[in-house]
MARTIPA-456105 format. One record per residue (C-alpha): chain; residue in one letter; x, y, z; residue number from 0. Coordinates in nm, 2 decimals. Example, Ala and Ser with C-alpha at 12.3 -4.5 7.8 and 13.67 -1.06 7.14 Angstrom:
REM residues 2
A_A_1.23_-0.45_0.78_0 .
A_S_1.37_-0.11_0.71_1 .
//
This chain:
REM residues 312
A_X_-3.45_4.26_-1.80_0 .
A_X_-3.07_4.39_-1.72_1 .
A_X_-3.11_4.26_-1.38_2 .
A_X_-3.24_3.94_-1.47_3 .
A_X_-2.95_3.87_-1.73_4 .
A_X_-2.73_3.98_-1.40_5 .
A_X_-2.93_3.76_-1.13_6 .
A_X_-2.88_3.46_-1.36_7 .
A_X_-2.51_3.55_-1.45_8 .
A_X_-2.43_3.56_-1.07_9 .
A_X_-2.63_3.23_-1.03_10 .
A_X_-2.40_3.08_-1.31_11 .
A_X_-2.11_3.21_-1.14_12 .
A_X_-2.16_3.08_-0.78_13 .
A_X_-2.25_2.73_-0.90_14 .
A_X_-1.90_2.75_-1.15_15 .
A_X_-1.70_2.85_-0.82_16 .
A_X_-1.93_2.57_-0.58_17 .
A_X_-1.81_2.32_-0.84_18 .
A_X_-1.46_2.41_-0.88_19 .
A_X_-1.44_2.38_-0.49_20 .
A_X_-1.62_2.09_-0.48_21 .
A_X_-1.37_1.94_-0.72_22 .
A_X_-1.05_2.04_-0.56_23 .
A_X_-1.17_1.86_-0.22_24 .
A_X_-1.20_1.58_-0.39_25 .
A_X_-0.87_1.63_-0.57_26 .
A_X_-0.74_1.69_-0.21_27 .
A_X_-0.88_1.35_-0.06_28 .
A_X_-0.78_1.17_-0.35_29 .
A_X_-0.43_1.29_-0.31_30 .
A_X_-0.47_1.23_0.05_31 .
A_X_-0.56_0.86_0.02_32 .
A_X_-0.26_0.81_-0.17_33 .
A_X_-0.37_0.63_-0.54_34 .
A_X_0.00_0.59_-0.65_35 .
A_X_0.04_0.30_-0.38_36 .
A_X_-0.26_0.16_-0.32_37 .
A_X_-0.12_-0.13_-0.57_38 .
A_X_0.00_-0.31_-0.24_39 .
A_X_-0.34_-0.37_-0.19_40 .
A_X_-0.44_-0.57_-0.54_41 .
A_X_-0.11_-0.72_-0.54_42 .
A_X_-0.21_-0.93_-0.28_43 .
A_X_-0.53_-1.06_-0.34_44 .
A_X_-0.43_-1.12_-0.71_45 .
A_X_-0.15_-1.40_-0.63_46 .
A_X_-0.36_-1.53_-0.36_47 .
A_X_-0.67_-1.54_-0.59_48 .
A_X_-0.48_-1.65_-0.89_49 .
A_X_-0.30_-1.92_-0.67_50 .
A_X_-0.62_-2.07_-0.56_51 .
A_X_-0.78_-2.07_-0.93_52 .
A_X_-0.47_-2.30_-1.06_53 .
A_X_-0.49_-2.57_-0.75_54 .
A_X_-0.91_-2.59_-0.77_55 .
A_X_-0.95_-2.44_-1.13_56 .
A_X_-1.25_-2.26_-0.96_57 .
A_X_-1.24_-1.89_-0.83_58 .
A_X_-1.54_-1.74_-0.55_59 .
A_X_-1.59_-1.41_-0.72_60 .
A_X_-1.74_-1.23_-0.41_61 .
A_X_-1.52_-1.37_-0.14_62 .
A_X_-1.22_-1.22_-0.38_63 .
A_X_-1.40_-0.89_-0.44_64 .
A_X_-1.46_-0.85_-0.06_65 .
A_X_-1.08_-0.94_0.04_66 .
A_X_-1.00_-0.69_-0.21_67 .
A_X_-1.21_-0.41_-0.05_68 .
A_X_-1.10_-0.48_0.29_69 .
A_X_-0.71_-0.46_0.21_70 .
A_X_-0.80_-0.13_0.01_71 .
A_X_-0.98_0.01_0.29_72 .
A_X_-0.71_-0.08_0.54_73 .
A_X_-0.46_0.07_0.36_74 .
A_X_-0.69_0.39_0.26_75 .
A_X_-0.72_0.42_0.66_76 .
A_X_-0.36_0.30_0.75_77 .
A_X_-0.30_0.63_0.48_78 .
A_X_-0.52_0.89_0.56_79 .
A_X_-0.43_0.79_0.94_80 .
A_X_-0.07_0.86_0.91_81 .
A_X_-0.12_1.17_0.72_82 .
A_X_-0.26_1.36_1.04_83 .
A_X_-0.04_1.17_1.29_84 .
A_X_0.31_1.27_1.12_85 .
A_X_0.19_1.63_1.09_86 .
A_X_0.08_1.63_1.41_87 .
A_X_0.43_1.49_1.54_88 .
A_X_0.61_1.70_1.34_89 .
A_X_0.77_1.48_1.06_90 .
A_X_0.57_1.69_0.79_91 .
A_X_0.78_1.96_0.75_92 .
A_X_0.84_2.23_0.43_93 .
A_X_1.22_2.02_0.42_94 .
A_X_0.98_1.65_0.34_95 .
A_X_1.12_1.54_-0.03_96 .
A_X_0.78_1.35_-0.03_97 .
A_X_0.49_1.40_-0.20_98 .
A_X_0.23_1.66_-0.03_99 .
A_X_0.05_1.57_0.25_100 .
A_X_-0.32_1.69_0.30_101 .
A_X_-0.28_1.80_0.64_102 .
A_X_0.05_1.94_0.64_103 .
A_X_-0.08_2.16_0.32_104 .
A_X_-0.39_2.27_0.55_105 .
A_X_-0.64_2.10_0.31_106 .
A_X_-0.85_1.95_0.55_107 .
A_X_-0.77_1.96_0.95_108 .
A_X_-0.62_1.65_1.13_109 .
A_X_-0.92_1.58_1.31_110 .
A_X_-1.14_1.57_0.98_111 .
A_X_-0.87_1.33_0.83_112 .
A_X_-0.84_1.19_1.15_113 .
A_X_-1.26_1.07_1.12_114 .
A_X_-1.17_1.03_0.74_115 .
A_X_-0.92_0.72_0.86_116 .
A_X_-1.20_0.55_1.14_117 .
A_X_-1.49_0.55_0.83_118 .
A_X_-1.23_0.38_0.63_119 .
A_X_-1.13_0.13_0.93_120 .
A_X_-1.47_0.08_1.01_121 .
A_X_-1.60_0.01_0.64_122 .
A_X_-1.30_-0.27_0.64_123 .
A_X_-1.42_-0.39_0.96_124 .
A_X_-1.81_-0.47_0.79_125 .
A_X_-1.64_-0.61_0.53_126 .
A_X_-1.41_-0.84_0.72_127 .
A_X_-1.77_-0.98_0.90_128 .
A_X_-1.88_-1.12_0.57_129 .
A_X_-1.49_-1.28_0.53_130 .
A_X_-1.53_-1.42_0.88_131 .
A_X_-1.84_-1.59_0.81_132 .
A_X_-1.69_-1.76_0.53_133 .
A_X_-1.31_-1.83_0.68_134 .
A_X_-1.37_-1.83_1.02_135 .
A_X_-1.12_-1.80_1.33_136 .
A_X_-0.81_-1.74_1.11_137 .
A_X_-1.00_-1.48_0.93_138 .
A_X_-1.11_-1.29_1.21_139 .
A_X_-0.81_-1.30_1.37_140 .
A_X_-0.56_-1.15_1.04_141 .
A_X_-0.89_-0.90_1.04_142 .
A_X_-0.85_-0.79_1.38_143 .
A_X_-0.46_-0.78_1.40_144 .
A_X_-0.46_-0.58_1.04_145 .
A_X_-0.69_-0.36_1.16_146 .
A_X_-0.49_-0.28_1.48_147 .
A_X_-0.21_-0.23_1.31_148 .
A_X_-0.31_-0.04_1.08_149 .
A_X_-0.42_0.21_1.34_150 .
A_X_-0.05_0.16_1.53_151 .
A_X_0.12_0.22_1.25_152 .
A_X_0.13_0.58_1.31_153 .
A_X_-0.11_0.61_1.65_154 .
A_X_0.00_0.50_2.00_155 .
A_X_0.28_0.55_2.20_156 .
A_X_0.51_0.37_2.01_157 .
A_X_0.42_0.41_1.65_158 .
A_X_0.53_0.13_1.41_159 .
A_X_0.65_0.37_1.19_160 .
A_X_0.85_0.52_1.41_161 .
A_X_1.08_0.26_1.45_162 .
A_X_1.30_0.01_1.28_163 .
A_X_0.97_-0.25_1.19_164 .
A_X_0.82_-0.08_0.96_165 .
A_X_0.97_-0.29_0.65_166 .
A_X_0.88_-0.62_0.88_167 .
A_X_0.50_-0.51_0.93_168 .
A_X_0.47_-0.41_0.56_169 .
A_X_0.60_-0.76_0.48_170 .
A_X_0.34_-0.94_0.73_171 .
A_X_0.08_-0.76_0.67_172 .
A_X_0.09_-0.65_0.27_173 .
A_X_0.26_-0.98_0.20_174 .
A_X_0.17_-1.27_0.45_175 .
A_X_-0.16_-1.14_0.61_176 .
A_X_-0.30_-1.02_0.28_177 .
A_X_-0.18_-1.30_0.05_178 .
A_X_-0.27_-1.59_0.27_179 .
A_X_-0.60_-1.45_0.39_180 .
A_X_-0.70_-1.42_-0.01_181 .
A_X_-0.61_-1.76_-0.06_182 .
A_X_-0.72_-1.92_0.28_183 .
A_X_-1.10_-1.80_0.19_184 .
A_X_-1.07_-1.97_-0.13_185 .
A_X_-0.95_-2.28_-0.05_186 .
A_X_-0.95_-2.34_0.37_187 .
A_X_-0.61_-2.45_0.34_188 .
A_X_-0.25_-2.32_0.34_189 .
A_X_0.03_-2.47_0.20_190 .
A_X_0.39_-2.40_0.10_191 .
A_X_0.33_-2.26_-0.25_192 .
A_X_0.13_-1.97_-0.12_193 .
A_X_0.39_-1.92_0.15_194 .
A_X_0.66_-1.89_-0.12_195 .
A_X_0.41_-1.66_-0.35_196 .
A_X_0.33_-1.45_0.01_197 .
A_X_0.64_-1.37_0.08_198 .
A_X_0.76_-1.27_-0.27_199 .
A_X_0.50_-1.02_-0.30_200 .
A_X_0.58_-0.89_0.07_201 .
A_X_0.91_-0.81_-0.01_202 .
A_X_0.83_-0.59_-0.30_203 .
A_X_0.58_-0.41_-0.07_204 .
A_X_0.86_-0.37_0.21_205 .
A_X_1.09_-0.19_-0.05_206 .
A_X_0.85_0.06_-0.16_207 .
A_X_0.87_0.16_0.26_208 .
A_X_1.21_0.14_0.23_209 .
A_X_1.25_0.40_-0.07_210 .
A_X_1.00_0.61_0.15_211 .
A_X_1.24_0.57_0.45_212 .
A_X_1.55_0.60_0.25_213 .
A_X_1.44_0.95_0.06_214 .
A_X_1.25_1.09_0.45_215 .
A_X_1.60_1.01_0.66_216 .
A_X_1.73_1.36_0.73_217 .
A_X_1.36_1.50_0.80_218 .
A_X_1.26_1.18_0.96_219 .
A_X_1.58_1.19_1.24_220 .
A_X_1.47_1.55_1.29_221 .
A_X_1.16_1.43_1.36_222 .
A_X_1.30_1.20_1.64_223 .
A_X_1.14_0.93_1.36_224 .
A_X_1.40_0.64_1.36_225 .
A_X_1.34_0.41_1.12_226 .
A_X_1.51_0.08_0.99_227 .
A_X_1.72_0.31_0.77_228 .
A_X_1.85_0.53_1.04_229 .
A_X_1.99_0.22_1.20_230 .
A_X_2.14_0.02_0.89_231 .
A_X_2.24_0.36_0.75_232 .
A_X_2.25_0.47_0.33_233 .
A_X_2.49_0.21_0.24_234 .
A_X_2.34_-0.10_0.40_235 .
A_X_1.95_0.00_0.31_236 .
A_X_2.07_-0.03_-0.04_237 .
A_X_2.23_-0.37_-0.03_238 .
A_X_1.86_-0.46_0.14_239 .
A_X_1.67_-0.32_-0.13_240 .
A_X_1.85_-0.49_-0.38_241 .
A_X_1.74_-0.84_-0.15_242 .
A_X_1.40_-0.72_-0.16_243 .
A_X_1.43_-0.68_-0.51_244 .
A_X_1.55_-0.95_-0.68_245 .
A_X_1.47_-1.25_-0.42_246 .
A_X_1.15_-1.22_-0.52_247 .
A_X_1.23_-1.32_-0.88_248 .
A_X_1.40_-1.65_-0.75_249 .
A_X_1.06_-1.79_-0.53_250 .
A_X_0.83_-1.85_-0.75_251 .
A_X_1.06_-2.09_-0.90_252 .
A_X_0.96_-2.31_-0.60_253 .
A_X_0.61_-2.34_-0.66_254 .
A_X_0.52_-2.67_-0.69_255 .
A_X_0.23_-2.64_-0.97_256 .
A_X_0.13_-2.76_-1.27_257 .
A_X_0.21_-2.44_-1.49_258 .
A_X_0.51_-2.38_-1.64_259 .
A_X_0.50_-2.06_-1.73_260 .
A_X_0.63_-1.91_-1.42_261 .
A_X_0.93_-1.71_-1.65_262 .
A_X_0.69_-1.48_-1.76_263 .
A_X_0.78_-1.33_-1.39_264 .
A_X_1.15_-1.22_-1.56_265 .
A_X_0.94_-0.94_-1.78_266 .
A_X_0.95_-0.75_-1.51_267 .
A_X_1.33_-0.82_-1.38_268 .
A_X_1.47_-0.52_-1.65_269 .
A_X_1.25_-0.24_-1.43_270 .
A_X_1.39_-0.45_-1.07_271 .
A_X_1.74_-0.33_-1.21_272 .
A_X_1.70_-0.03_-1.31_273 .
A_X_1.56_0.10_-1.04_274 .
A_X_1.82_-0.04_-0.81_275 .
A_X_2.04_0.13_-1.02_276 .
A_X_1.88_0.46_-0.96_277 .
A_X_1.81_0.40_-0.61_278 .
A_X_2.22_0.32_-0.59_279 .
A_X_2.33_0.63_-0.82_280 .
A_X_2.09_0.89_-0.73_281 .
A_X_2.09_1.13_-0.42_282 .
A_X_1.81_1.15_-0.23_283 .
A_X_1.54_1.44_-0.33_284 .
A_X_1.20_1.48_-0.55_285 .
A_X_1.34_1.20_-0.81_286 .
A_X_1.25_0.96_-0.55_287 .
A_X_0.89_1.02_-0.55_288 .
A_X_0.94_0.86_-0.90_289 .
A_X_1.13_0.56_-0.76_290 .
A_X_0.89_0.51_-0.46_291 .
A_X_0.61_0.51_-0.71_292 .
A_X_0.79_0.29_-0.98_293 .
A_X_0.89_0.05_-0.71_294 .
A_X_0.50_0.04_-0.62_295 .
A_X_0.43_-0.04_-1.03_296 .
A_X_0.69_-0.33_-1.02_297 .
A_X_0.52_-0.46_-0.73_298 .
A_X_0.20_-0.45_-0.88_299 .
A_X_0.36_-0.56_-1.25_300 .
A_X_0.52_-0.87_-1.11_301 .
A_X_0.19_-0.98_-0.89_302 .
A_X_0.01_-0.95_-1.21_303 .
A_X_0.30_-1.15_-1.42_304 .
A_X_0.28_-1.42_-1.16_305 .
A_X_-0.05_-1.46_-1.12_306 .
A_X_-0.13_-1.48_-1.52_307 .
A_X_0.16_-1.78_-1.54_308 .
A_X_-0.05_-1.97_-1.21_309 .
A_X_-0.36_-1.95_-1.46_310 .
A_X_-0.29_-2.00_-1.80_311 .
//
């Protein structure tokens, strides 16, 4: 009977440790796909959505639900991607300020994040076939160039990262791309409000890069990773951070709709300014990880204030 009660206690016990393991890899691939900034996806396909629902008061539901997969997708694979490539190259050192990286931190090996990253890609890639069938050409070609660069961004000879475009490829392909394409399969059309609404959410998504850059510059340049903030230096990535900031504010005021309720965007101007007074004030360390993530929110916030002044 004594070896029974022990049998069944060591049972309990294994299955208690099984799950507690099984947990933390899924606390380690969460924190590996990076939920803080996966905003910059929504953002997008909420203005585009919201845009298109204002012009045609009618909204596809499943066209919006599948543009919103593919960008999350993407930017889970551009993510988990980029992980594995700057450890591999060397840029995810014990002297990163960032948050922690899952291969750097030996959760899981760059090869398995690696695989983790072409699942993600090729999940977005399914997904963009049913957008393609409904948008056509344009479609398949913002499909085809996002998915490329989301691989480049960190893979390749010359990694996007790497360099000084990494605030213009967020822009395009976060802002333009993303916004564009959400409205495009709505509507089949373009016009100038959704360039204005595009590019006011692609500047909010290029300065949450730019705190990234601005917080990783020592560790990047040891890295031999030179991005736009290596070349403009502190001083100057701060005046552009304030421009990505606050012109944003000013474009919706362009739109020519029929709402006027396009003030409600100024809600979110008090959090615009106070975290370009941090960014200004504060020296770079772990309090960034707060401003990155902040900046991420505001990015999200203002897509969401925008779009609920295009509808009601």
């Amino acid at each position: 009977m004594k070896k029974d009660r022990i049998a069944v206690f060591n049972s309990a016990t294994e299955l208690l440790f099984m799950g507690s393991d099984f947990n933390r890899q899924v606390r380690h691939w969460l924190l590996a796909i990076r939920p803080k900034t996966l905003g910059i996806s929504l953002a997008p396909v909420l203005v585009g959505s919201a845009l298109a629902w204002s012009e045609q008061q009618e909204l596809h539901w499943l066209p919006a639900l599948a543009a919103l997969i593919a960008a999350l997708l993407i930017q889970i694979g551009t993510n988990l991607h980029n992980d594995a490539a700057d450890f591999e190259r060397g840029a995810d050192t014990h002297e990163r300020l960032g948050p922690k990286r899952a291969t750097a931190q030996g959760w899981f090996t760059a090869a398995a994040v690696k695989r983790a990253a072409k699942i993600s890609f090729s999940l977005a890639f399914l997904t963009g076939i049913y957008l393609a069938m409904i948008g056509g050409w344009p479609i398949i070609i913002i499909g085809l160039l996002s998915l490329t660069a989301g691989y480049a961004y960190t893979g390749g000879p010359r990694p996007i990262a790497y360099s000084a475009s990494g605030e213009l490829f967020v822009f395009i392909f976060f802002g333009l791309f993303a916004v564009m394409g959400s409205y495009y399969i709505q509507t089949l059309s373009l016009s100038l409000n959704i360039f204005f609404s595009a590019c006011a959410v692609g500047f909010l998504a290029a300065a949450v890069l730019l705190v990234n850059n601005y917080r990783d510059l020592d560790s990047d340049v040891k890295a031999s990773k030179f991005t736009l903030t290596n070349y403009l230096g502190r001083k100057n990535s701060r005046y552009l951070y304030m421009v990505l900031l606050l012109v944003p504010f000013t474009l919706p005021m362009a739109l020519q709709t029929s709402s006027d309720n396009n003030w409600l965007i100024l809600s979110a101007l008090p959090l615009a300014l106070l975290l370009l007074y941090r960014l200004t004030t504060l020296q770079p360390g772990p309090v960034f990880n707060q401003i990155l993530a902040h900046t991420a929110q505001l990015q999200l916030l203002f897509s969401a204030l925008l779009s609920v002044s295009l509808i009601i």
